[in-house]
GUKE-867315 format. One record per residue (C-alpha): residue number from 1; residue in one letter; chain; x, y, z negated. Coordinates in Angstrom, 1 decimal. Layout:
% GUKE-867315
[pt NUM "A" "A" [X Y Z]]
...
//
This chain:
% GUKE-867315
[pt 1 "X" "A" [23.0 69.5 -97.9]]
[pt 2 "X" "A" [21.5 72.2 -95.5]]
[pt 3 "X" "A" [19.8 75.1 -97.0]]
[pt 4 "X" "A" [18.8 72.5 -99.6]]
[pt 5 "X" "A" [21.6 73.4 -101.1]]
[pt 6 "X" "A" [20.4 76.1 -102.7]]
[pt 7 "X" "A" [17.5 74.4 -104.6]]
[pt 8 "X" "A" [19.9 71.6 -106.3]]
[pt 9 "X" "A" [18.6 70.5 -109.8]]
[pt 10 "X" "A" [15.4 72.6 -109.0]]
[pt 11 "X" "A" [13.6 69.5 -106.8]]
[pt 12 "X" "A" [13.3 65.8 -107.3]]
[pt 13 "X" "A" [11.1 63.3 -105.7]]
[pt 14 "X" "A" [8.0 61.0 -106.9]]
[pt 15 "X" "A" [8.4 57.1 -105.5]]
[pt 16 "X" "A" [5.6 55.4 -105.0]]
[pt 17 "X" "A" [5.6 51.1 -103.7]]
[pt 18 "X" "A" [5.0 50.3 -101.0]]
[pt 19 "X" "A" [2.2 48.0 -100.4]]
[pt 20 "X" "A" [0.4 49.0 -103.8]]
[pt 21 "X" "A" [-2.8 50.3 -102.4]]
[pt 22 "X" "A" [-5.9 50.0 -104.7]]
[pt 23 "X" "A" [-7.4 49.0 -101.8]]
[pt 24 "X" "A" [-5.4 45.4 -102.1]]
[pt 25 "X" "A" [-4.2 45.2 -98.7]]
[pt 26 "X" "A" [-0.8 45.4 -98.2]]
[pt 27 "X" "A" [-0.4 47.6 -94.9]]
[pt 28 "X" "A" [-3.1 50.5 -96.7]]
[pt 29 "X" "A" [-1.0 53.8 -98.0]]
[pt 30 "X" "A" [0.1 53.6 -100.9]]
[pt 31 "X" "A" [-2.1 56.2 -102.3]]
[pt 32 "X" "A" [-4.5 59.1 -100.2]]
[pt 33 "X" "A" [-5.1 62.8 -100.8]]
[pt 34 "X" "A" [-8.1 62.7 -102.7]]
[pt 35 "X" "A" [-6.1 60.6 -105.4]]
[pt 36 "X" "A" [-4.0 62.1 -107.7]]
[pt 37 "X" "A" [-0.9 62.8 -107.3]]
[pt 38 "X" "A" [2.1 60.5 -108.9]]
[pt 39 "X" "A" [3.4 62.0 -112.6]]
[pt 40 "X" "A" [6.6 63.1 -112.5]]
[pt 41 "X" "A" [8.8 62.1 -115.7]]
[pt 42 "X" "A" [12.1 63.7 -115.0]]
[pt 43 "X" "A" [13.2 67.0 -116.4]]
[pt 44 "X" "A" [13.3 70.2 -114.1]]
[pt 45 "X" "A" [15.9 72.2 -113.9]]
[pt 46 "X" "A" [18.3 68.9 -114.0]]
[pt 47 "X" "A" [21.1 71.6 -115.5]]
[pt 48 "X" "A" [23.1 68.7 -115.8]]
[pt 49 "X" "A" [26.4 69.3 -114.7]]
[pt 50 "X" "A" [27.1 66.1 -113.8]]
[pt 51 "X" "A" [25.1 65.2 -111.5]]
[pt 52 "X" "A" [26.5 66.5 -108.7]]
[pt 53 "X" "A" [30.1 65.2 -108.9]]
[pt 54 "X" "A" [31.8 64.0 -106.1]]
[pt 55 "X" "A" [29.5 65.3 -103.6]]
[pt 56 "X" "A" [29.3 68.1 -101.2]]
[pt 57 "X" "A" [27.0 71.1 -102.2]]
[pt 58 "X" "A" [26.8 74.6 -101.0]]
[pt 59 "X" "A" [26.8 77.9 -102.9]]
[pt 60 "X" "A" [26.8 81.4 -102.1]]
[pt 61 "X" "A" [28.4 84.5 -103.5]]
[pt 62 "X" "A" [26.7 87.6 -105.4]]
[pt 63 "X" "A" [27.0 89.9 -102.7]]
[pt 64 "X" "A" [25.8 87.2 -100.1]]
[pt 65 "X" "A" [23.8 88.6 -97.2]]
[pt 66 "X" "A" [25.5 92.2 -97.2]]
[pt 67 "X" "A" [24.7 93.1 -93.8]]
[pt 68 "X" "A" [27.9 93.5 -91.2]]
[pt 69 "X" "A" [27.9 96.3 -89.2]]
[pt 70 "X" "A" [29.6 97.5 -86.2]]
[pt 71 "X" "A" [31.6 101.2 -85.1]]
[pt 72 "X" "A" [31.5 101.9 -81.9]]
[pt 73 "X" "A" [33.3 104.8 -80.2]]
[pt 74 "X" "A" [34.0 106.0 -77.2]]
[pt 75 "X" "A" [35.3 108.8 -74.6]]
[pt 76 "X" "A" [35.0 109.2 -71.2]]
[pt 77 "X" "A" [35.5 111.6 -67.7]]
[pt 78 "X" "A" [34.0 112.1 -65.0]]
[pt 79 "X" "A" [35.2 113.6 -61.3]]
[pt 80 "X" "A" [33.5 114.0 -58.3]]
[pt 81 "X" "A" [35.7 113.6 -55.1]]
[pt 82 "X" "A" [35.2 114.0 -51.7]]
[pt 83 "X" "A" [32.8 111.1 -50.2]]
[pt 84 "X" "A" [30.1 112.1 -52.7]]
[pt 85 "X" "A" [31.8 109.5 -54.6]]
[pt 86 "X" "A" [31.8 110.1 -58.4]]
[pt 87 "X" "A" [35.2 108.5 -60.4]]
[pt 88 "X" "A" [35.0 107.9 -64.5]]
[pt 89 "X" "A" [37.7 106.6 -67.3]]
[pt 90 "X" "A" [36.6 105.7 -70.4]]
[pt 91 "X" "A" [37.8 104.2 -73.0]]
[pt 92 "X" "A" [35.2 102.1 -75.1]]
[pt 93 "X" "A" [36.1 100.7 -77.9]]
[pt 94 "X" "A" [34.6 98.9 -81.2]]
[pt 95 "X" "A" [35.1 96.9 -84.7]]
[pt 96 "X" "A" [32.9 94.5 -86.7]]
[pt 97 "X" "A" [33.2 94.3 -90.3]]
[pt 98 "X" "A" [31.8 92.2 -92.6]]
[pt 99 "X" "A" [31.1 89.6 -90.0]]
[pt 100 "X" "A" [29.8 86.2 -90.8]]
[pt 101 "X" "A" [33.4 84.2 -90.6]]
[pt 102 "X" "A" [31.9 80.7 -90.9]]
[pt 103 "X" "A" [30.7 79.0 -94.1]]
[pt 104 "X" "A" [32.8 75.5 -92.6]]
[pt 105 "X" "A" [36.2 78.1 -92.4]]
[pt 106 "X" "A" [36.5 80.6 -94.6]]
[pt 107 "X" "A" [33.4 80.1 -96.7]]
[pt 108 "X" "A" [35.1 76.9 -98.2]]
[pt 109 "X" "A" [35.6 77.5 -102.2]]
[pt 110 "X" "A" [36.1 73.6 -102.6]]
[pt 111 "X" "A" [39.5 73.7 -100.3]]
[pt 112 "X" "A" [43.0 73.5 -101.0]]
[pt 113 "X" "A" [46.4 75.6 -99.4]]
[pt 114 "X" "A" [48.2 74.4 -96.1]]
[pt 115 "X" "A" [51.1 74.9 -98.4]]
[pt 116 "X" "A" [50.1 71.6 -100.4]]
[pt 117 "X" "A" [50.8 69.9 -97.9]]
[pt 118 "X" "A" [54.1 69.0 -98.2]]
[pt 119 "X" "A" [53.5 66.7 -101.1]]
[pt 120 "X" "A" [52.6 64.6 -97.5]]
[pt 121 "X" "A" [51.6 60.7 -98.3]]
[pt 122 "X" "A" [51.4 61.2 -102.3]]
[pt 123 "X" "A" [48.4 63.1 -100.9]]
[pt 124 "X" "A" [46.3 60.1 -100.1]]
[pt 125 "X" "A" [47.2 57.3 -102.7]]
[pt 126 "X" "A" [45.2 56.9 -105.9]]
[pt 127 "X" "A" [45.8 59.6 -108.8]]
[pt 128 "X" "A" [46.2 56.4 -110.7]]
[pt 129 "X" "A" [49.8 55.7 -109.4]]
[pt 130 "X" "A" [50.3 59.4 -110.3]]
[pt 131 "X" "A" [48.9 60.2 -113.6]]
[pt 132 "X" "A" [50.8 64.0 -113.1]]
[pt 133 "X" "A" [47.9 64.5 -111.2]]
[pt 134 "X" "A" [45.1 63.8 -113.5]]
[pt 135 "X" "A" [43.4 66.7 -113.6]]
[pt 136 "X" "A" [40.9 65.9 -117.0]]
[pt 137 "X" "A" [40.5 63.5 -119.0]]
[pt 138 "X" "A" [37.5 60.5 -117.6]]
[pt 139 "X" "A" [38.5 61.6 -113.9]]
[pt 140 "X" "A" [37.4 58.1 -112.3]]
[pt 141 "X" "A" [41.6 58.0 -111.1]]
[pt 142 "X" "A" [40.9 55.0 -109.7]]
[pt 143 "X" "A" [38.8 55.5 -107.3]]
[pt 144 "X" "A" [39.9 59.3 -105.9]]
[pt 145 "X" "A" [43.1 60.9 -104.4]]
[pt 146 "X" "A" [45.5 63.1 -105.0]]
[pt 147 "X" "A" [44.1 65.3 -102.9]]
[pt 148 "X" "A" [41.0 65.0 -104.5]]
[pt 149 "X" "A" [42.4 65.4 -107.9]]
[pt 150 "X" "A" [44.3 69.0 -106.6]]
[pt 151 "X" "A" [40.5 70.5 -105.3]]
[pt 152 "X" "A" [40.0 73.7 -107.7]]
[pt 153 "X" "A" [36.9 72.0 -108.8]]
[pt 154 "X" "A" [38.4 68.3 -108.6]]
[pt 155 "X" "A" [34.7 66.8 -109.3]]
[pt 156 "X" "A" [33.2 67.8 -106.4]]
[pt 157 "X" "A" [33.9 67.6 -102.5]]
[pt 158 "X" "A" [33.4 70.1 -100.5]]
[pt 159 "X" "A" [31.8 73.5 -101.6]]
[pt 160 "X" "A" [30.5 75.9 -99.0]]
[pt 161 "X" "A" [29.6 79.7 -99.2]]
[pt 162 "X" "A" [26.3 79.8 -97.2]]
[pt 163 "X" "A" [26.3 83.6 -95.2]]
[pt 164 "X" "A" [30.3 83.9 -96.2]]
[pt 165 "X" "A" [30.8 88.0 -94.4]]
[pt 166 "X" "A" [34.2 87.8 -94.7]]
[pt 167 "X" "A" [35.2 88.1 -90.7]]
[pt 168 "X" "A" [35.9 91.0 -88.1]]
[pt 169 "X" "A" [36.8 91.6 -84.9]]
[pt 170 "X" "A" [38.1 94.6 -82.8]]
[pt 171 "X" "A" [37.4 95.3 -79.4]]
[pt 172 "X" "A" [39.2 98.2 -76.9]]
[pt 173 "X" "A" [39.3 98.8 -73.2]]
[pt 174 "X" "A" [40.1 100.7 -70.5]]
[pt 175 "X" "A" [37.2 101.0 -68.1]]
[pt 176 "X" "A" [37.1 103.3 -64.6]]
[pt 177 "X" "A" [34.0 102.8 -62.3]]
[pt 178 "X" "A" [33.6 104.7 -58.9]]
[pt 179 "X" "A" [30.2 105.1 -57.8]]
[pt 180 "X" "A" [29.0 106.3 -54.4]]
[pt 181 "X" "A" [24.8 106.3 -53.7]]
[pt 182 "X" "A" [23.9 105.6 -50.1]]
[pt 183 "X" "A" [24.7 108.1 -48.0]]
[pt 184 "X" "A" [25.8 107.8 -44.4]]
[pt 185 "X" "A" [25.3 104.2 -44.5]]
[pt 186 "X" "A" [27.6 103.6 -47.4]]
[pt 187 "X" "A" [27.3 102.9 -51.0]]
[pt 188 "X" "A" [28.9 101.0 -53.8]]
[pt 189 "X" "A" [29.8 100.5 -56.8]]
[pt 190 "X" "A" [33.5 99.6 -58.1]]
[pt 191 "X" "A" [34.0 98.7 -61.8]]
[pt 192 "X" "A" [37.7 97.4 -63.4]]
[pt 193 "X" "A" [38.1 96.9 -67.0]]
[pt 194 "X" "A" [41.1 96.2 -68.7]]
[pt 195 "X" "A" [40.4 95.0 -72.2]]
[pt 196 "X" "A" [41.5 93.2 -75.3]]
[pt 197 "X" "A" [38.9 91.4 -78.0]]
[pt 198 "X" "A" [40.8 90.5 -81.3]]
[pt 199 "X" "A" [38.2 88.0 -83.8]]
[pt 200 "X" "A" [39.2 84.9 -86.4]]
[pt 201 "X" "A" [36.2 83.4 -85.1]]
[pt 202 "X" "A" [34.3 83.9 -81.5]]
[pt 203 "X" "A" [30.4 83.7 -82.6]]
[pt 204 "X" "A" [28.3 84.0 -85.4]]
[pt 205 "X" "A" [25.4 81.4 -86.4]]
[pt 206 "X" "A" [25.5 77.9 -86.0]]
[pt 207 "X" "A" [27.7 78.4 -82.6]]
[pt 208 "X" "A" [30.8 79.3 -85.4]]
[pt 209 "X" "A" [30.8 75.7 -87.2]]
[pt 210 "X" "A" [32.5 74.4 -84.7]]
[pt 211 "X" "A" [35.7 76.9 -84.6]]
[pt 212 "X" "A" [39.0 75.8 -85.3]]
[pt 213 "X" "A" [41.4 77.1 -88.3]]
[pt 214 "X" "A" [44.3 75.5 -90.5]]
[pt 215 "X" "A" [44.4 77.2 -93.7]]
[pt 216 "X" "A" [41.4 78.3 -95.8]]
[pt 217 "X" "A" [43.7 80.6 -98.2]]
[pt 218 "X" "A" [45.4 82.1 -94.9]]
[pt 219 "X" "A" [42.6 83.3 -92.4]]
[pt 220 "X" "A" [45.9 85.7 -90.8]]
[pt 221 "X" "A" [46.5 82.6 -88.7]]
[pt 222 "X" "A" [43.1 82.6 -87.1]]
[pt 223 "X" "A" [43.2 86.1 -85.8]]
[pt 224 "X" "A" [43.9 85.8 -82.1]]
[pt 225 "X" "A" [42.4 86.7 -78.8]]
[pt 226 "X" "A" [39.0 86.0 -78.2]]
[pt 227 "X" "A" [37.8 82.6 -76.4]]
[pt 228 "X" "A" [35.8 85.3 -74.0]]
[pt 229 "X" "A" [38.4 87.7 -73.8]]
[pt 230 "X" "A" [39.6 88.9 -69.7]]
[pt 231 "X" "A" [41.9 91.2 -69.8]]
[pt 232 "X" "A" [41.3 91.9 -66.0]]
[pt 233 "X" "A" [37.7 92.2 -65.0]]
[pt 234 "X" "A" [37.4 93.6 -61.1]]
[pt 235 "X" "A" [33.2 93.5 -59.9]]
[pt 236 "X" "A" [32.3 95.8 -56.2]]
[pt 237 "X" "A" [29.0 96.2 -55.4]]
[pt 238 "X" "A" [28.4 97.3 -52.1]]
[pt 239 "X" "A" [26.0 98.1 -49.3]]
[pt 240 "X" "A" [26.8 98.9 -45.5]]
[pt 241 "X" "A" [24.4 99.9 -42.8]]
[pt 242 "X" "A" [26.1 99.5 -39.5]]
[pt 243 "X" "A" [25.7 102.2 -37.0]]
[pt 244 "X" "A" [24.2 100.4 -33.9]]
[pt 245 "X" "A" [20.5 101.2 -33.7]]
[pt 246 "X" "A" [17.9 103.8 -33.0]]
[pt 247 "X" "A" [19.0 107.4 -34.8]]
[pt 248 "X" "A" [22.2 106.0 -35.6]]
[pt 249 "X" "A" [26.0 106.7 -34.6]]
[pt 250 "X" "A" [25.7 104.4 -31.3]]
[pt 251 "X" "A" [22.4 103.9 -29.6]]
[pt 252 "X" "A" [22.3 100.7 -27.9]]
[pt 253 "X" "A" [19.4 101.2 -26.0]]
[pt 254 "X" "A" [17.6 98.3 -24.9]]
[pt 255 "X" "A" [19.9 95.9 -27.4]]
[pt 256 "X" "A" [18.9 98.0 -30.5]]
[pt 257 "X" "A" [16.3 94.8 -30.7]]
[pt 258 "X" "A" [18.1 92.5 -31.6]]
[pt 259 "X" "A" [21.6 94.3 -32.2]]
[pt 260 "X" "A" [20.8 97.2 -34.3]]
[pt 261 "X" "A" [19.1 97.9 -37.5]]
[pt 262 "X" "A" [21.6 95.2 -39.0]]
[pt 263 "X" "A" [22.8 95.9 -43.4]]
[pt 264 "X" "A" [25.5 94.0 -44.5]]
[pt 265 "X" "A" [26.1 93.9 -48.3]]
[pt 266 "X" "A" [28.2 92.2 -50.8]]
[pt 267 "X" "A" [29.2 91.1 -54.5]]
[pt 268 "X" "A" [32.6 90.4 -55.6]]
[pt 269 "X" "A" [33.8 89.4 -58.6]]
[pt 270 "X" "A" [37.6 88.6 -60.0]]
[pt 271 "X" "A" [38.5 88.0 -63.7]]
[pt 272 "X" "A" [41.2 86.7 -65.3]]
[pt 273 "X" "A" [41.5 83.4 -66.4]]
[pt 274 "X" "A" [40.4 81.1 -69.8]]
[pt 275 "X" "A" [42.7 81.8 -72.7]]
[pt 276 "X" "A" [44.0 78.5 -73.4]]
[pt 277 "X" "A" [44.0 76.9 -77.1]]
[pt 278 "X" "A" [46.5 73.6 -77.4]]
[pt 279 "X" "A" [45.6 70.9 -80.0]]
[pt 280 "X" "A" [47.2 68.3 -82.1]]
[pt 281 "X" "A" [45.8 64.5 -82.2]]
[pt 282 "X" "A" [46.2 61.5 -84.5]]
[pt 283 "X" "A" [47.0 63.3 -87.6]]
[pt 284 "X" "A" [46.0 62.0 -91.0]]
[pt 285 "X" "A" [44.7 65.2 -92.4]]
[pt 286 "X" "A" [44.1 64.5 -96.4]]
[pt 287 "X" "A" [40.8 65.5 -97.7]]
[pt 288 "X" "A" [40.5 68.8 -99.0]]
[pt 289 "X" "A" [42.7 70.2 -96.1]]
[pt 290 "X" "A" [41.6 71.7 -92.8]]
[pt 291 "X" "A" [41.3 68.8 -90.4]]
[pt 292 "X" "A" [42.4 71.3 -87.4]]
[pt 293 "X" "A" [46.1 71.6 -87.9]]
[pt 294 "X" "A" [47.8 72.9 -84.4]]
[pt 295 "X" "A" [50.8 71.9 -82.7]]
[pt 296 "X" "A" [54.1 74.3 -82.8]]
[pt 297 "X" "A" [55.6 76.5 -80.2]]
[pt 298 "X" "A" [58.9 76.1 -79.3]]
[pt 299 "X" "A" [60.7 79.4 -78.7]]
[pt 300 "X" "A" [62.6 80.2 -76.1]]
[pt 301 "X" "A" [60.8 77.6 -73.8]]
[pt 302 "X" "A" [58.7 78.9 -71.0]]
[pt 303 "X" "A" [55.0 78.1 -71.7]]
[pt 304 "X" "A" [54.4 76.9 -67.5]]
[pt 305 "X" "A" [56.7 75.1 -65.1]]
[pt 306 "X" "A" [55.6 77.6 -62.9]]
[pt 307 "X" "A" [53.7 80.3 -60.9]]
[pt 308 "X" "A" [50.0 79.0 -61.2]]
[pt 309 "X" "A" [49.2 77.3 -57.4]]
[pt 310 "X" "A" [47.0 78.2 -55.1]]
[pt 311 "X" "A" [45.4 75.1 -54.4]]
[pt 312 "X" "A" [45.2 71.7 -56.2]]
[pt 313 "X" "A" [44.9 68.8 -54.8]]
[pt 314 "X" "A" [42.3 67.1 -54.9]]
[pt 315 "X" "A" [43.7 63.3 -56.1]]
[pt 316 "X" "A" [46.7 64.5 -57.6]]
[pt 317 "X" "A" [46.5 67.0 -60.0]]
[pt 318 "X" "A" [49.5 69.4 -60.5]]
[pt 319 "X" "A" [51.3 70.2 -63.9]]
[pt 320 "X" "A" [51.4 73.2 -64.9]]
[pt 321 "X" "A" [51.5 74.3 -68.8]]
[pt 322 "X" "A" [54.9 72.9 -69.6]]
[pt 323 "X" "A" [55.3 70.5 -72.3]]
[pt 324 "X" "A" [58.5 71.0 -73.8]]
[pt 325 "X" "A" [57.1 74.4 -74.6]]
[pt 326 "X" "A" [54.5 72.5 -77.5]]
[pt 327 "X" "A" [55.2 69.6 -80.3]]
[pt 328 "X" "A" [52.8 68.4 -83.3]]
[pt 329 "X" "A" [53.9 69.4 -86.4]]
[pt 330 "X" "A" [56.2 67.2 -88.7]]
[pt 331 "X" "A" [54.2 64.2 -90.2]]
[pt 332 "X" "A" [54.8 61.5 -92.6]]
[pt 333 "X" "A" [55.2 57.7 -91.4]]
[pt 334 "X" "A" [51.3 57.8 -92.1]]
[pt 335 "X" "A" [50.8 60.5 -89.9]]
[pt 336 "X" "A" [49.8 63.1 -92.6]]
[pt 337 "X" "A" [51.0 66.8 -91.7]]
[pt 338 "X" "A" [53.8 68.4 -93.8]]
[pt 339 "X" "A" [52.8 71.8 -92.7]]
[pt 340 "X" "A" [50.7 73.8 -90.5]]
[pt 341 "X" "A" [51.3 74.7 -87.0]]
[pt 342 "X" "A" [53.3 78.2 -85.4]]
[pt 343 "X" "A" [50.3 78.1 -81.9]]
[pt 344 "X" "A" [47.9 80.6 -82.8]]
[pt 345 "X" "A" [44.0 79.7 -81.9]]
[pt 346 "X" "A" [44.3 81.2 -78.5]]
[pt 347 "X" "A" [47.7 81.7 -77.2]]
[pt 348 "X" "A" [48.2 85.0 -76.1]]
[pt 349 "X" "A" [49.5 85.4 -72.3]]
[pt 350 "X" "A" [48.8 82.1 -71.8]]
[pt 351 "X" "A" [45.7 81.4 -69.4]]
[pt 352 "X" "A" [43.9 79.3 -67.1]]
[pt 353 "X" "A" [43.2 79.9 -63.1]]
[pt 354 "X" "A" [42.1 83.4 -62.0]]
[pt 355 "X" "A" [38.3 83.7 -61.2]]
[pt 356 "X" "A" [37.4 84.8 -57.5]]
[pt 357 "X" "A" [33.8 84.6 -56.5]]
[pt 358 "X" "A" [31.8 86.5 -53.8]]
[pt 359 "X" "A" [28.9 86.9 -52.4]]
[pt 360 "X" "A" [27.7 88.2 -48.7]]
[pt 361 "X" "A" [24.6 89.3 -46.9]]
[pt 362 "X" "A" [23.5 89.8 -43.5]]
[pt 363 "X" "A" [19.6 91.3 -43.1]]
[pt 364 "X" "A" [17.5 93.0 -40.6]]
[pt 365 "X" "A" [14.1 94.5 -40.4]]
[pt 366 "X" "A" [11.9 94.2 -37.6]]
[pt 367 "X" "A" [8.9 96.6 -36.7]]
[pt 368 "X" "A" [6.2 95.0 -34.7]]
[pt 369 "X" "A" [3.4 97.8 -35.1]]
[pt 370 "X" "A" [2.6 100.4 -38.6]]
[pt 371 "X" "A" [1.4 97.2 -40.5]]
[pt 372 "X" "A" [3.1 94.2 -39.2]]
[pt 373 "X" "A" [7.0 93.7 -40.1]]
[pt 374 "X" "A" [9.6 91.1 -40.2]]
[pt 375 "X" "A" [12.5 90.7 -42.6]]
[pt 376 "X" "A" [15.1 88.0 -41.8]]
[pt 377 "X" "A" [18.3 87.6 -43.7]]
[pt 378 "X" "A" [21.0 85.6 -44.2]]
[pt 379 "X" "A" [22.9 85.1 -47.4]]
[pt 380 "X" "A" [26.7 83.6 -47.5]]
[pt 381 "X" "A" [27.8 82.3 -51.2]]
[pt 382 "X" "A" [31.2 81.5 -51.4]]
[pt 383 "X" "A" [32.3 82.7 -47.8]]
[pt 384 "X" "A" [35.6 82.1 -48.3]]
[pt 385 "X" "A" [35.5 78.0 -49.1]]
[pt 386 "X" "A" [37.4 78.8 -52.4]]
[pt 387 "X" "A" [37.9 75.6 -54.9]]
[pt 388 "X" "A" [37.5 76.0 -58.5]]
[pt 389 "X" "A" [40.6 75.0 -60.7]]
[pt 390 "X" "A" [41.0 74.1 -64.2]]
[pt 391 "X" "A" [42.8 72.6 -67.1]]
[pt 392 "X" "A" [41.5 69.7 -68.3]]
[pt 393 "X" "A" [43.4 68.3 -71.4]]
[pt 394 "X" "A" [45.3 70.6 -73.8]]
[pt 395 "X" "A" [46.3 68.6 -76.3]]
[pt 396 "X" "A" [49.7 67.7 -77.3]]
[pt 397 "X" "A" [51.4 64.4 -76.8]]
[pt 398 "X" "A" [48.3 63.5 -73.8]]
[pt 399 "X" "A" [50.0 61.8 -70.7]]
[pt 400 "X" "A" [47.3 64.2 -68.9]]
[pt 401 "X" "A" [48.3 67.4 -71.1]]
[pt 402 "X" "A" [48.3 70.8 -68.9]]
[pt 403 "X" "A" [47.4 69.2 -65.5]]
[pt 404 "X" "A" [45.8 71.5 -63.0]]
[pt 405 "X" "A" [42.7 69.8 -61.5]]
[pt 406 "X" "A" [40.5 71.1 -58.5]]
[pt 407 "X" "A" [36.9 71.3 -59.0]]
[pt 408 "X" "A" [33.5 72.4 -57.1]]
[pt 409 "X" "A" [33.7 74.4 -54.3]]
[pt 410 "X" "A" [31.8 74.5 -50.9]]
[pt 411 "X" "A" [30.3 77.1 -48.8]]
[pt 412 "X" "A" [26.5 78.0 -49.0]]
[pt 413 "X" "A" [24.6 79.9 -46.4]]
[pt 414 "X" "A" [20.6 80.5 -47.1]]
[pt 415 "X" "A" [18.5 81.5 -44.4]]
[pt 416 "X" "A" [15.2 83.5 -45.3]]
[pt 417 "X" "A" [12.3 85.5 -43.2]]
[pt 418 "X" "A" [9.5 87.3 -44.5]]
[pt 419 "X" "A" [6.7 88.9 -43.2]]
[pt 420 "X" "A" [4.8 91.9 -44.6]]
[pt 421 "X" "A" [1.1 92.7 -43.2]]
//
């Protein structure tokens, strides 16, 4: 319904036929602007209740559109040690309440309980062949489910709480930077941060209709890490002008030319990997239930067959998450859950390949006279030849489910010159 939800039984619409222009010919509009427009002969507000059985409608509560809002706090210390290199620890930490948790999730008023669903195939045959189900009197039993008949409001589908602020997140960290300016050809900058982000779902907007949960009444089993949450986050910043040139450590003399003068400089940055969500296929999720049940855990059962590699090949990929460690949930013969999974959204621990990237640079300066000089560089991305790795099916039951696969990789060196004048 869209926002359009909102003006039910408040609009209606005037049909005019096709091809009845007073004009006579058939292919004319129907009627132009300077005509009148069509009578309408309906009744507005339509406060029929009625009307809007078995559909899907939107609705939104009376204290809709309180705004969220967000605590942040944090403390810090500084210490300047020898160097003329500055060291700080902080801790930085915040929480969002009142977030917007997703009018698809928890905004659903039309649902029913996970716990329901161990009534398993009665769930989708006719409330006719179980008249314990009829809900009123007229319900069209015939035609609808169980399921259907169960729905708090059992004459309508699906009703969703536009702007539902129900959600919240937590976020806290450890973070220590050392910082040292240029000075004596040296500077940099180091930053770690070792962090944890808690949410039920990762983004607000329309980014958060497409998050994952199993049990409207029971948004507990949401909460998990983050889908952006590193625990490890390592960046190094730094610049290094060697000491061969003119009014530098070591004069070179006539080679300063071409041999001195030189800056080297470099970005790095290392993060932990993806948290890693598993998923359940082929399940014949009854209507009125979340259609995102996950598969269970097995205790006791390592998670990975193994310290993650390396390298991957590149024509064979290597197994890696383990899959005794994960089984769907119990079903009927008709494939219908009995019961929601134990794997929370993002498992906990449980990630994808490390992130190492860097970036080098070589540059000089050359002085020809006061106005006239040269700039040449030479800039090195992924020096080290290092291949990306990921996992690319995590769902349970897959013949492909937890492979390690290699990706992109390559070195790339850029060559650039400028002249100033």
């Amino acid at each position: 319904m869209g926002y359009g939800g909102f003006t039910y039984g408040y609009n209606a619409a005037v049909n005019v036929r096709a091809g009845s222009s007073p004009t006579g010919f058939v292919d004319d509009p129907a009627m132009y602007l300077s005509q009148p427009f069509a009578n309408f002969n309906g009744t507005l507000p339509n406060t029929d209740p009625a009307s809007g059985n078995f559909d899907a409608y939107q609705t939104t509560a009376p204290d809709a559109n309180r705004p969220g809002y967000t605590q942040n706090y944090n403390f810090s210390v500084q210490i300047q040690v020898p160097g003329q290199t500055v060291i700080e620890a902080a801790y930085v930490g915040n929480k969002g309440t009142r977030l917007w948790g997703g009018e698809t999730q928890f905004g659903q008023v039309n649902g029913l309980p996970a716990s329901l669903l161990q009534l398993g195939d009665v769930l989708n045959e006719h409330v006719s062949d179980h008249p314990e189900y009829m809900p009123y009197a007229g319900f069209p039993a015939e035609d609808f489910t169980v399921a259907q008949a169960l729905r708090p409001y059992p004459q309508y589908g699906d009703i969703y709480e536009a702007f539902p602020y129900n959600s919240n997140s937590s976020y806290n960290s450890l973070q220590l930077t050392a910082t040292r300016h240029l000075t004596s050809g040296l500077g940099f900058l180091a930053a770690y941060t070792w962090s944890k982000t808690m949410t039920y779902v990762d983004a607000t907007g329309p980014a958060q209709y497409y998050a994952s949960f199993q049990d409207y009444y029971n948004r507990k089993l949401e909460r998990s890490i983050a889908s952006f949450n590193y625990p490890h986050n390592f960046k190094l910043t730094w610049v290094w002008e060697t000491p061969f040139g003119r009014n530098r450590r070591w004069d070179l003399g006539g080679f300063n030319w071409a041999l001195g003068g030189w800056q080297l400089a470099a970005i790095h940055n290392y993060r932990s990997g993806d948290p890693i969500a598993v998923f359940s296929s082929g399940l014949n999720v009854p209507v009125g239930f979340s259609g995102s049940i996950r598969p269970d855990i097995i205790g006791g059962v390592p998670l990975t067959l193994g310290d993650m590699p390396g390298k991957v090949d590149y024509s064979n990929p290597t197994p890696y998450l383990n899959p005794a460690a994960f089984q769907n949930v119990p079903t009927t013969p008709d494939g219908v859950p009995l019961r929601v999974g134990t794997a929370p959204r993002y498992i906990s621990g449980l990630r994808g390949p490390a992130l190492f990237d860097e970036t080098f640079r070589l540059s000089k300066r050359f002085t020809f006279r006061e106005r006239l000089q040269t700039g040449v560089g030479m800039t090195m991305t992924n020096p080290f030849n290092r291949t990306t790795r990921y996992i690319g099916d995590t769902t349970v039951g897959d013949s492909t489910f937890g492979m390690l696969y290699a990706g992109g990789g390559g070195r790339t060196i850029q060559l650039d010159a400028r002249v100033e004048f």
